[in-house]
VOGU-3710 file (C-alpha; in Angstrom, 3 decimals, decimal comma):
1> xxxxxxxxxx> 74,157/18,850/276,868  71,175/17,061/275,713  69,545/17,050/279,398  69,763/20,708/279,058  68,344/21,120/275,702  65,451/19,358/276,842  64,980/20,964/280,238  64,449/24,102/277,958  62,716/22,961/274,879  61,367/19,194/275,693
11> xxxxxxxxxx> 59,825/19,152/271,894  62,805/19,795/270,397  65,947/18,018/271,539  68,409/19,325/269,103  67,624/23,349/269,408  69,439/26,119/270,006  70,247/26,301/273,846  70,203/30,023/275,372  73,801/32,633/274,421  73,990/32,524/278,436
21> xxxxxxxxxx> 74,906/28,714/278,586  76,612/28,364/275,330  79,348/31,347/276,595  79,546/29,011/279,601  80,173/25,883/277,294  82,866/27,715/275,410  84,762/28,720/278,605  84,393/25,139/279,861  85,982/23,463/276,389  88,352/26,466/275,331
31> xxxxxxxxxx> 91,032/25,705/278,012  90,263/21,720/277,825  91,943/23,041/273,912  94,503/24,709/275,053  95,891/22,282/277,760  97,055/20,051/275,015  96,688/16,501/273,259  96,330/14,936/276,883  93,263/16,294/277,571  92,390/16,327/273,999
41> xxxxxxxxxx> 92,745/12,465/274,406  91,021/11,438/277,750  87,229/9,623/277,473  84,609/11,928/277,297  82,753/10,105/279,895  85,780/11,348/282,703  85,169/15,091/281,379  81,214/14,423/283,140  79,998/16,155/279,176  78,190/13,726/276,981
51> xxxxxxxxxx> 79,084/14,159/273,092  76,238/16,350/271,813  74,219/14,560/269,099  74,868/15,289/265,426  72,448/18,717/264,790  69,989/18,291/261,825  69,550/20,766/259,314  67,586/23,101/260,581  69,992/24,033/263,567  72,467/24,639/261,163
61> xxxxxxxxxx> 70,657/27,097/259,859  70,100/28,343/263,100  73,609/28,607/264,008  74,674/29,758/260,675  72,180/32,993/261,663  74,040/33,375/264,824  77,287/33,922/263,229  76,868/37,470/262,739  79,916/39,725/261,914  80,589/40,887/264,645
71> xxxxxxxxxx> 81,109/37,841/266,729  83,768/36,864/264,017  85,158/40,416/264,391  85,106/40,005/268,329  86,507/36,144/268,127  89,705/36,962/265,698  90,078/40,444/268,124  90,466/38,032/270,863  92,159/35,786/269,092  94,913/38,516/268,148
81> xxxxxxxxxx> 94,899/39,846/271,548  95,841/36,921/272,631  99,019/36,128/270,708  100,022/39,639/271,416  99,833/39,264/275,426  101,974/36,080/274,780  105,149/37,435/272,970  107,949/37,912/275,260  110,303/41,374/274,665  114,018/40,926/275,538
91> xxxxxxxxxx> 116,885/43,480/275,446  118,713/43,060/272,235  115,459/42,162/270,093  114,949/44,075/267,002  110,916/45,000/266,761  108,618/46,686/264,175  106,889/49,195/266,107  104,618/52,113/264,789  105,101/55,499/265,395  102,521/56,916/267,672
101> xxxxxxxxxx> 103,542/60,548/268,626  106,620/62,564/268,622  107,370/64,817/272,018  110,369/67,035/273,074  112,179/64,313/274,738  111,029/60,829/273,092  108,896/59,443/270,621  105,471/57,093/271,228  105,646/54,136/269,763  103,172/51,095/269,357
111> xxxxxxxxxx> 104,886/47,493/270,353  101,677/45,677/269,900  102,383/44,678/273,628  101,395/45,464/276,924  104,107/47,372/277,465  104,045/50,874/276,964  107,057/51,057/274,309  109,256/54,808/273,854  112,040/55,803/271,866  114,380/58,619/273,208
121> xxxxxxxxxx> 115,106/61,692/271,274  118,475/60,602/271,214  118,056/57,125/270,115  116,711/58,314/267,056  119,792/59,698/265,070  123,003/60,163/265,621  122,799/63,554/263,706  121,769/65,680/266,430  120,828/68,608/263,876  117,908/66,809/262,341
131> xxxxxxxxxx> 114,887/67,348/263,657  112,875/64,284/264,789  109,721/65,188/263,035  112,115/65,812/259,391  112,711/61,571/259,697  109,534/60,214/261,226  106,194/61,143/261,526  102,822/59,327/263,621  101,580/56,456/261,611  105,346/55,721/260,125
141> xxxxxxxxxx> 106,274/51,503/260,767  110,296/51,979/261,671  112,494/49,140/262,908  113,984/49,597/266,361  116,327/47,896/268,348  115,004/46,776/272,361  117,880/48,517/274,987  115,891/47,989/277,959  113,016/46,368/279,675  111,216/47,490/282,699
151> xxxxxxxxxx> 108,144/44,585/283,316  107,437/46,422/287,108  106,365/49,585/284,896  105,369/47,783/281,511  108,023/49,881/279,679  110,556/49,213/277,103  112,917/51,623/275,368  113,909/51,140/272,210  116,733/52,734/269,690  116,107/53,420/266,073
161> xxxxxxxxxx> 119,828/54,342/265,477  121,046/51,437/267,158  119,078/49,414/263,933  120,452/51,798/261,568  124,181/50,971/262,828  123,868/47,522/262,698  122,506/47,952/258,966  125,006/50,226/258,498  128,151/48,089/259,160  127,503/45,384/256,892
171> xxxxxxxxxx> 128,116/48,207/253,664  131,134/49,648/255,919  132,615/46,565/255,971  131,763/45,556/252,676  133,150/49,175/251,550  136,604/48,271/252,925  136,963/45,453/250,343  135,589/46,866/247,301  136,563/50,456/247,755  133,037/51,255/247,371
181> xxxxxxxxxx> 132,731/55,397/247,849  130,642/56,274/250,744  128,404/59,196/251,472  128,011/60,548/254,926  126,969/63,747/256,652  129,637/65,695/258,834  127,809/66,324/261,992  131,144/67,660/264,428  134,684/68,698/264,974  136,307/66,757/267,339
191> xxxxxxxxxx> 140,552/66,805/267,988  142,261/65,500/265,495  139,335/65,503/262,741  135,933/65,607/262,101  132,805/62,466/261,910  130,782/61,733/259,870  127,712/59,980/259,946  127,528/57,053/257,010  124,539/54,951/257,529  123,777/55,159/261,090
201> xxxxxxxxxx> 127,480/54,567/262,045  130,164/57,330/263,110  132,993/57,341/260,501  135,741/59,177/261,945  137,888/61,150/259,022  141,537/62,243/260,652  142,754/66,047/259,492  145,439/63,883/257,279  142,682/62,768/255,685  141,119/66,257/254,917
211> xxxxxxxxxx> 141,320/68,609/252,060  144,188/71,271/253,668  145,927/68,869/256,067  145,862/68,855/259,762  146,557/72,783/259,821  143,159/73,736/257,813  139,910/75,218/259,489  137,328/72,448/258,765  134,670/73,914/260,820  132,818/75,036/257,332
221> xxxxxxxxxx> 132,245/71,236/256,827  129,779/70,828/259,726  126,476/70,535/257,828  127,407/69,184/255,040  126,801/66,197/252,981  131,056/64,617/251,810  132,480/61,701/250,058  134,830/59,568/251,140  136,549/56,254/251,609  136,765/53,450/254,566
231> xxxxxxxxxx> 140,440/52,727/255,486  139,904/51,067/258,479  136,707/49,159/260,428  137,028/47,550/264,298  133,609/46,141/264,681  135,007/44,924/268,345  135,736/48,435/269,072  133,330/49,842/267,324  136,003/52,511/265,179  135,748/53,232/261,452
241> xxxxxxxxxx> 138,219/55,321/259,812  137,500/57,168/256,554  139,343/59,342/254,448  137,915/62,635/251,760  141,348/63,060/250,357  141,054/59,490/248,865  138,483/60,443/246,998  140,173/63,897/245,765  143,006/61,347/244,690  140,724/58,906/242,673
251> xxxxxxxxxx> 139,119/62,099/241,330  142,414/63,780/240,291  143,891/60,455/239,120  140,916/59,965/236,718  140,999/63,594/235,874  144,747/63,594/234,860  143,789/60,456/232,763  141,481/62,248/230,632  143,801/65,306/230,152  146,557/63,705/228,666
261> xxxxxxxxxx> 144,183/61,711/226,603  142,576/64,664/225,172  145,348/67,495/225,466  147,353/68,891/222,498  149,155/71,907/221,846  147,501/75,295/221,810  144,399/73,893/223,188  142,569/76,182/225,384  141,792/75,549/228,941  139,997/77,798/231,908
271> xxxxxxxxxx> 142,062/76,775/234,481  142,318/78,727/238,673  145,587/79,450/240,030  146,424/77,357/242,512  150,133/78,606/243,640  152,982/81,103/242,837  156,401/80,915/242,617  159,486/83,257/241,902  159,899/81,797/238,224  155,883/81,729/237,274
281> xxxxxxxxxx> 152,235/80,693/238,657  150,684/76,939/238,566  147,545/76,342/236,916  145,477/73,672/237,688  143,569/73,258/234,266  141,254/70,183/234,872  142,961/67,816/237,306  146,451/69,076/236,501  148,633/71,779/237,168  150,455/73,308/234,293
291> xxxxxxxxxx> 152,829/76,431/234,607  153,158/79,911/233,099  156,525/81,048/232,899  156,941/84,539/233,956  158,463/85,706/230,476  154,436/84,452/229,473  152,439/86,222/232,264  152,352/89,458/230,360  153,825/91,998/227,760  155,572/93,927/230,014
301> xxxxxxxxxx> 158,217/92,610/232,551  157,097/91,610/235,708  159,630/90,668/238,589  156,864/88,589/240,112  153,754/86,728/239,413  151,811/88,857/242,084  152,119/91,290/239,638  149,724/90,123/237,045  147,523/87,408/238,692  146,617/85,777/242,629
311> xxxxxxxxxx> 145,892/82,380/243,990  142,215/81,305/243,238  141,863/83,832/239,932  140,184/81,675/237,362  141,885/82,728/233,467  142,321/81,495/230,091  145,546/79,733/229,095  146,592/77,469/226,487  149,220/74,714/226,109  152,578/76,243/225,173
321> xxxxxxxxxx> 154,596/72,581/225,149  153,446/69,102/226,479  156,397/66,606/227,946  154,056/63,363/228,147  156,980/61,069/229,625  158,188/63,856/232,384  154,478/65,116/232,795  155,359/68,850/232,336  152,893/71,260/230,827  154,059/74,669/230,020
331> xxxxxxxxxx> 151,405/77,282/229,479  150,617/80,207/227,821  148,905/84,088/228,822  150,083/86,665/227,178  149,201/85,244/224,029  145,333/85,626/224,426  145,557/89,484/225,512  145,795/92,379/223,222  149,146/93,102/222,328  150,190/96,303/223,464
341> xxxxxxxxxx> 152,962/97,081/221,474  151,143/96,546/218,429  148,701/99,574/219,976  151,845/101,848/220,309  152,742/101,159/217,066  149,251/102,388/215,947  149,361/105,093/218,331  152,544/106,446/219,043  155,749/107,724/216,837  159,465/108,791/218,112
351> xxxxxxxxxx> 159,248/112,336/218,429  155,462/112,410/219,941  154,503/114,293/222,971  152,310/111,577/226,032  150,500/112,117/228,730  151,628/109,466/231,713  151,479/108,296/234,895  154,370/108,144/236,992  154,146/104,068/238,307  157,572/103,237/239,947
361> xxxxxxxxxx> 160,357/105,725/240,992  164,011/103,841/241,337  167,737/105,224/241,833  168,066/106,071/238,347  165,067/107,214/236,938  161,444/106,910/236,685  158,884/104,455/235,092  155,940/105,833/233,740  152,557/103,981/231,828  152,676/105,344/228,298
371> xxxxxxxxxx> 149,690/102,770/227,872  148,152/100,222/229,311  150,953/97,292/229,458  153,770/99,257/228,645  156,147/101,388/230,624  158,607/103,792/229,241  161,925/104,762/231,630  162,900/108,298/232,073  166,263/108,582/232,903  167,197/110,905/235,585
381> xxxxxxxxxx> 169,140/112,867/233,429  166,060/113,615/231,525  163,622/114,571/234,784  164,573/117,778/234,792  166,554/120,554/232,992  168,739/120,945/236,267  170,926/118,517/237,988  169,143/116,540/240,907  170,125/113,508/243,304  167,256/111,578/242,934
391> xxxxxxxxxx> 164,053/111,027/241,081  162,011/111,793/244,550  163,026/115,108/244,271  161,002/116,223/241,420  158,638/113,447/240,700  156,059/111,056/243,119  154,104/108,314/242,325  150,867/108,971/240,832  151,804/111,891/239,181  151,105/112,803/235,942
401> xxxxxxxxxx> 153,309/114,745/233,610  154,315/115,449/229,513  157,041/113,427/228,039  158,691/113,323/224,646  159,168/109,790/223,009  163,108/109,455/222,408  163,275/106,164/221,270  160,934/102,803/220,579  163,008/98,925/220,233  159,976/96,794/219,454
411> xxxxxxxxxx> 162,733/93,949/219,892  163,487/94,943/223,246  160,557/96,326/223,925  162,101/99,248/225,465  160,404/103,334/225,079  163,224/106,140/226,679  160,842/109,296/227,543  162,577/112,866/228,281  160,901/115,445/230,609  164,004/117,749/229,974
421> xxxxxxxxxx> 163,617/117,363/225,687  160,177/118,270/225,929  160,778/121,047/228,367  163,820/122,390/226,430  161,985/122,172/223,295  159,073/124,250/224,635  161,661/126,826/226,295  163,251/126,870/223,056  159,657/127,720/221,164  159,364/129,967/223,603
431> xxxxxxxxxx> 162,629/132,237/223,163  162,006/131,932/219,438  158,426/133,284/220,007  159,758/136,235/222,437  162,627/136,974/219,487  160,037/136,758/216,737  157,483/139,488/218,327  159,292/142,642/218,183  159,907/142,347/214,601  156,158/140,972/214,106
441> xxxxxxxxxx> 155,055/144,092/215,947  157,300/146,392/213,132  156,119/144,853/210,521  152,281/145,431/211,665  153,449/149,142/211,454  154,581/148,966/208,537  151,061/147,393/207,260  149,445/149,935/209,111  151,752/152,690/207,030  150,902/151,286/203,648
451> xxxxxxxxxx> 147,356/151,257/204,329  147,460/154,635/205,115  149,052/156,079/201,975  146,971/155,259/199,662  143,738/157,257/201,514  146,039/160,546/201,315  146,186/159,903/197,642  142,966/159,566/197,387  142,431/162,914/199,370  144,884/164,593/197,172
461> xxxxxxxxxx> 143,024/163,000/193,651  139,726/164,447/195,467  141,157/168,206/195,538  141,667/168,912/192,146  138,304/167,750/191,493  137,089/170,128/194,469  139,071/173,015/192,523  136,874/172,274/188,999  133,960/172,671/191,065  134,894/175,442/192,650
471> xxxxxxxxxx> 135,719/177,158/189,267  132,827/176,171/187,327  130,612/177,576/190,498  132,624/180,983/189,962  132,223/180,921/186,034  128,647/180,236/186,187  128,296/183,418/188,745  130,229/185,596/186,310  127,605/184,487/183,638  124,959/185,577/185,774
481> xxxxxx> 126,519/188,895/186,377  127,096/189,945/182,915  123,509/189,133/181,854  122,263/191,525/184,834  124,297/194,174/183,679  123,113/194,010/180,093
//
């Protein structure tokens, strides 16, 4: 080193030697480094290279001016580059890779290799409805598991969803033991059920296990986001069982809780039918199901529930009775509509002509809507003023006719109508009326005669008066002769 220095600058031993033969220096001592403490060890006088002497001040101000920026930049580049080219990829690895770009089929990614690093479209998710650019886009850092590596083409394909499985089991399993609720997207219908994805992992959820049973269409769950509980992990086998109608029990159980914590009687509730039944309809009113009787679906009789409501009509009810120990609610209807027999009262008396609507025809009569909620019963007796074998022969239903009210039992709650009182009565009104105008018409003569009279009496009081005239017109011209003839 020194022989060189003063080949080039004999004055001054210790200066800086040319870049040209310091690069050559570096690349001579560099792997001498690298080879280890052996080498590192070993005289300097076997290397051939004589220990440079000490430098003085001034070359270390020299050198300090040659460490520009950019040789550090270029040195810890190299540096990096270096430790890079070195790591070794093997199939099963988990890596931090950056996305690059995102095509059709698979995504760029940057290893920080040589290797020219991809991720498959279908490696990303195992939801194949999300779009890849709606979980990663270019510049995203995303953990990925290594599937395979191809050194004679410097590629390696990795598998984001493989990552998020593996993360994903240790809360599946840990779910199984703590009944943890777990959240998952339902992504197909397969036989026998439907998955789920929970976390990267498939969580298949039997039809048993599904709101409606085995028999239900659960197509209209596709898409969406569910609750549920794990019943069953095989990590061997790679199977996880869950179950939605778990949860639905939990929900219920903790609903039914509350209820008869906070029910009492006559306490409203806005409850949805949820079943009939010959005897009355089932209520679910918050987590339980309570029942009207079907005395308590309405004013009027019914003969069944279809009558007055349907399963899934939401209505107002209120606790009738509560049975705590059996866990029996009984539940009111009627009660919170407008009581229609209180509006006949108000509107109607025995005796009073309706207008109704024929509603039901049967064997023995007819039923017809004297208001809204009440029926009255004509008898067929009192259809018509003839005899007839059935109620189809002079009435349909739909029609509207006249009635008279014969009779009212608010206990009962019974109304009789008559077709035949009302029409007798009228015929009867009528006869009178045909009886009554002959002698109406007489007696309008009769007025006529006494209205006449009294004009001829006043013509007969106007002739005398005529007559005075008459005379005092022929005195006055017998005047008026005598004075001529004087």
């Amino acid at each position: 080193m020194s022989d060189i220095n003063q080949t080039m600058n004999p004055e001054h031993p210790t200066a800086e030697a040319p870049q040209e033969i310091l690069v050559e220096l570096v690349e001579e001592v560099q792997p001498a480094e690298s080879a280890g403490d052996q080498i590192a060890q070993e005289p300097a006088a076997q290397t051939g290279i004589e220990e440079p002497a000490a430098p003085t001040a001034q070359a270390e101000d020299e050198d300090e001016e040659a460490d520009s920026p950019d040789a550090s930049e270029e040195e810890l580049s190299f540096e990096e580059l270096l430790e890079k080219s070195l790591l070794t990829i093997n199939t099963g690895d988990r890596v931090k890779v950056t996305v690059v770009s995102i095509g059709a089929t698979e995504i760029q990614v940057e290893l920080g290799t040589k290797h020219t690093a991809y991720i498959p479209v279908g490696e990303l998710s195992d939801d194949t409805s999300i779009k890849p650019e709606e979980l990663i886009k270019p510049g995203d850092e995303i953990e990925a598991f290594v599937i395979r590596v191809n050194d004679v083409e410097g590629t390696v394909m990795l598998s984001k969803k493989r990552v998020d499985a593996i993360k994903g089991w240790d809360e599946i399993e840990a779910a199984v033991d703590s009944g943890a609720i777990m959240e998952g997207k339902i992504v197909e219908v397969v036989k026998g059920g439907i998955i789920a994805v929970c976390n990267g992992t498939r969580v298949f959820i039997p039809g048993s296990q599904l709101p409606g049973g085995r028999e239900a269409d659960h197509a209209e769950l596709v898409g969406t986001a569910q609750q549920f509980k794990i019943l069953e992990v095989n990590r061997r086998r790679r199977r996880v069982i869950g179950s939605i109608r778990a949860i639905a029990r939990e929900v219920r159980r903790a609903a039914e809780e509350r209820f008869w914590a906070e029910a009492e009687v006559d306490k409203r509730y806005r409850g949805v039918v949820k079943s009939l039944t010959n005897y009355g309809a089932f209520v679910d009113v918050g987590g339980v199901d309570g029942m009207i009787h079907l005395s308590e679906l309405s004013w009027s009789k019914v003969r069944h529930p279809s009558e007055v409501v349907k399963v899934g009509d939401a209505i107002e009810v209120y606790i009738k009775a509560l049975d705590p120990e059996r866990k029996r609610i009984s539940l009111g209807y009627k009660n919170l509509q407008p009581n229609p027999w209180d509006t006949l009262r108000e509107t109607y008396q025995v005796g009073d002509v309706a207008h109704v609507k024929i509603m039901k025809l049967m064997p023995f009569g007819a039923f017809a809507q004297l208001i809204p909620g009440i029926d009255g019963l004509i008898y067929i007796s009192q259809i018509a003023t003839h005899r007839i074998e059935k109620p189809a022969s002079a009435l349909s239903i739909g029609d509207e006719v006249d009635v008279k009210i014969v009779s009212i039992d608010y206990d009962a709650m019974r109304v009789n109508l008559s077709i035949r009182a009302l029409l007798e009565e009228r015929g009867m009104a009528a006869e009178k009326a045909a009886a009554e105008q002959p002698a109406a018409e007489e007696a309008n003569v009769e007025e006529a005669a006494v209205e006449i009279v009294p004009e001829e009496a006043a013509a007969e009081e106007i002739a005398p008066e005529e007559a005075a005239e008459a005379e005092t017109a022929v005195e006055e011209a017998a005047a008026e002769e005598a004075s001529a003839e004087q």
